[in-house]
C-alpha positions in Angstrom: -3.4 -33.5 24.4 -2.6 -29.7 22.9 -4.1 -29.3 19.2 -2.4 -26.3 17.7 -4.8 -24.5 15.2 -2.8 -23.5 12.3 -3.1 -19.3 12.1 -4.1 -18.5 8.4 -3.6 -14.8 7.0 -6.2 -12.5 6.8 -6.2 -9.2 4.9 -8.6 -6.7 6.6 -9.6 -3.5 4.2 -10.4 -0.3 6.7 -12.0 1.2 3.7 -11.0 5.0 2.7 -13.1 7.7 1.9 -12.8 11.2 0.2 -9.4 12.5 0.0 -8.2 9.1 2.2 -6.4 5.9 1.0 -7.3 2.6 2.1 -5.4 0.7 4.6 -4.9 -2.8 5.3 -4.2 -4.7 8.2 -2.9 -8.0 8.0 -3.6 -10.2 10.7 -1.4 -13.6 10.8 1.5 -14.4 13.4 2.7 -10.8 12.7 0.4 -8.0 11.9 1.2 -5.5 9.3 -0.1 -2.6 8.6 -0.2 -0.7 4.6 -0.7 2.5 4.7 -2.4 5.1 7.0 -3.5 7.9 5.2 -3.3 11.8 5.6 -3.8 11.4 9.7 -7.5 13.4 9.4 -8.8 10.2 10.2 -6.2 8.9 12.7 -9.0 8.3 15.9 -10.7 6.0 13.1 -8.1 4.1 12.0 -6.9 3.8 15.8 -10.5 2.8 16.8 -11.0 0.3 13.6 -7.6 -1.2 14.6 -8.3 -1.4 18.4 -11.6 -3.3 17.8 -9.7 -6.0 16.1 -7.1 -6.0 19.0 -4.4 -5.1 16.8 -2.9 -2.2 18.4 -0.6 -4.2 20.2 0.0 -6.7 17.5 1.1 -4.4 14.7 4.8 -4.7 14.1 5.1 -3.0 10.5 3.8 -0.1 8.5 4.2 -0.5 5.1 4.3 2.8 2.8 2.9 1.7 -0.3 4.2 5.3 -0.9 4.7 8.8 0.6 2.1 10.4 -1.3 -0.3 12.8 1.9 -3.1 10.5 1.5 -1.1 7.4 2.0 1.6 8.5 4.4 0.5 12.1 5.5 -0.4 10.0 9.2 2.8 8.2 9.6 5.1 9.6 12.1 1.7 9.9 14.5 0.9 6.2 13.5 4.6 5.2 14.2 4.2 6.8 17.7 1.1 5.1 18.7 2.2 1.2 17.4 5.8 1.5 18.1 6.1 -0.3 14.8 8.9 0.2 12.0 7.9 2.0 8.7 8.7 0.4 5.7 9.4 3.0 2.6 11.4 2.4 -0.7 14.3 4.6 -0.6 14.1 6.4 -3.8 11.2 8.5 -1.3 12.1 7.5 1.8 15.6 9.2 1.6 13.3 12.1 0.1 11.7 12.5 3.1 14.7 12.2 5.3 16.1 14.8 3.5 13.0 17.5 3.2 12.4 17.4 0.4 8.9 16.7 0.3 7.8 16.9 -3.1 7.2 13.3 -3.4 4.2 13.6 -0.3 2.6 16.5 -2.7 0.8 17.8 0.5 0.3 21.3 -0.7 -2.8 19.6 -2.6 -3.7 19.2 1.1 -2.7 22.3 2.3 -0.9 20.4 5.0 2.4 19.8 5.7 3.8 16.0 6.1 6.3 15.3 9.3 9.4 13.4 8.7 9.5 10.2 10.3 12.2 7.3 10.8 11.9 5.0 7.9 13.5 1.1 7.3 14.1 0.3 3.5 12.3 -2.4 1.4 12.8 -3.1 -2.4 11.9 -5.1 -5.3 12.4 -8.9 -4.2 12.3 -8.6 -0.6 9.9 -10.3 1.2 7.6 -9.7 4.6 7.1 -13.2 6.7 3.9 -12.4 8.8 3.9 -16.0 9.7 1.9 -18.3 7.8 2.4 -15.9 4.6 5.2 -14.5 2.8 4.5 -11.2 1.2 7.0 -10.8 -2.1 7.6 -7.2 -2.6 7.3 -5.6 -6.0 8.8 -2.3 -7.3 6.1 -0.5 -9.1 7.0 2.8 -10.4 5.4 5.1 -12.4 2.8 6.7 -10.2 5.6 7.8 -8.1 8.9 6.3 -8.2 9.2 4.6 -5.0 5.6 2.9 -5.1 5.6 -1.2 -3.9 3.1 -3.4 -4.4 2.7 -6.5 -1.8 2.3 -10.1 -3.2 1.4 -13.4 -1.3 1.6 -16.3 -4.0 -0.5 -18.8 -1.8 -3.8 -16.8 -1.7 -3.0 -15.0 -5.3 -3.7 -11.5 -3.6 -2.2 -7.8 -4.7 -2.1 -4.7 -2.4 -1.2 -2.4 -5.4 -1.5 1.0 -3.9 -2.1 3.5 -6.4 -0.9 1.4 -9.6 -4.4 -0.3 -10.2 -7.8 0.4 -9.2 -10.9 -1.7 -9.7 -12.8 -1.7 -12.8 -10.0 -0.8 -15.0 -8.5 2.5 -12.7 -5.2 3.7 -12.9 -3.2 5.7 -11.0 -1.8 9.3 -12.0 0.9 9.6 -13.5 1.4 13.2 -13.8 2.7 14.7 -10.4 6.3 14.7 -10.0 8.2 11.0 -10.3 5.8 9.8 -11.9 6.0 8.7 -15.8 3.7 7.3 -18.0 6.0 4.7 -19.7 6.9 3.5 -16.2 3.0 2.8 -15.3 2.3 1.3 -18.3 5.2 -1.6 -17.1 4.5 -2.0 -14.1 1.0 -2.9 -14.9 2.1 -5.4 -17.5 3.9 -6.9 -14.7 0.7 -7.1 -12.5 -0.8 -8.4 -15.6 1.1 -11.3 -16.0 0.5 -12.1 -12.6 -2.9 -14.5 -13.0 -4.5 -12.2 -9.3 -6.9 -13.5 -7.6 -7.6 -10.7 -5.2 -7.1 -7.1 -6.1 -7.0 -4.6 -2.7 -6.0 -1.5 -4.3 -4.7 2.4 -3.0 -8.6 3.5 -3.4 -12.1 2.5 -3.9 -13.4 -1.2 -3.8 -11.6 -4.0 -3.5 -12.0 -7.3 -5.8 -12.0 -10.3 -4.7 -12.2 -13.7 -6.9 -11.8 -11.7 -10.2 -8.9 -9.7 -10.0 -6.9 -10.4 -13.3 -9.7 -9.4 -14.8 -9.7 -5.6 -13.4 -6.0 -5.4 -13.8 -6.0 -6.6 -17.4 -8.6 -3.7 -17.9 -6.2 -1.1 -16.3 -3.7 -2.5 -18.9 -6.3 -2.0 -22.0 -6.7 1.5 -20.6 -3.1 2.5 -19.9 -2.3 1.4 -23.6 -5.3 2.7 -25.1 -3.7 6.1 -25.1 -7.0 7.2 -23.8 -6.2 8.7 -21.0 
């Protein structure tokens, strides 16, 4: 007699460093990918992904947004997994367009290559098999940034909304707005997160309401 094993998600951080974001791979029935980061570190990713025998498994990229350090690797990435790129369109039609303003890659002194682009949007969801990833509109450190949500393990990819330990994200380059971060972490907030696996630094696991209610004390604080 057959015994299927049920597959359960698992959200792997390839941790960032410097200047690079964190990405995640998601490992379930489908994988996913979020974010890939300027492309410096492209071998890396490529070698941390092979390891896990993902390389032929990945069927998304999700742009948590098109900032260089989240997205500045994506057309190469895109090549390598022949996998479809996920990108809100308030900054994927950006990029479509050239106008890159939104990728902010002259703080890189690099340039960031168009690439072909799938839209996703507040209420949409990602099926990677035994999960169901609810995505979330989260403006206000740019105006196309997405969070990812899977109810069953209470877990948040935030990108650059919320860090650990009470971190926000900038809301000062261009399309980003204040008022507009300050929501969207209230709606994080309210969100009772178990796991926090944000845009940078560490990620939290067990205790994440708590980190996210201290971005929210910070972003109203005014202190800023």
């Amino acid at each position: 007699m057959c015994i299927l094993i049920p597959i359960q998600m698992e959200i792997q951080t390839l941790q960032g460093s410097g200047c690079e974001c964190n990405s995640y791979l998601i490992k379930d029935r489908i994988w996913l990918l979020v974010d890939v980061g300027t492309g410096k570190n492209f071998e890396g990713l490529k070698r941390s992904m092979s390891q896990e025998g993902g390389l032929d498994k990945v069927k998304k990229i999700l742009m948590t947004h098109t900032h260089f350090d989240h997205a500045g690797g994506a057309a190469r990435m895109k090549e390598l997994l022949h996998a479809e790129i996920l990108v809100h369109p308030l900054e994927g039609r950006r990029i479509s367009s050239d106008d890159m303003t939104v990728a902010r890659a002259c703080f890189f002194d690099e340039s960031i290559r168009k690439f072909e682009w799938s839209p996703i949007d507040e209420g949409d969801t990602i099926d990677t098999g035994s999960a169901k990833f609810k995505v979330m509109h989260l403006p206000g450190h740019s105006e196309g940034s997405v969070g990812l949500w899977d109810e069953e393990s209470r877990s948040i990819i935030s990108g650059d909304t919320v860090f650990a330990d009470g971190g926000i994200g900038r809301y000062d380059l261009p399309s980003g707005s204040l008022t507009e971060l300050r929501e969207s972490i209230e709606r994080l907030s309210a969100m009772g997160a178990r796991n926090l696996y944000p845009g940078h630094g560490r990620t939290v696991l067990g205790r994440g309401s708590e980190h996210i209610s201290m971005s929210l004390e910070m972003v109203r604080s005014g202190l800023l």
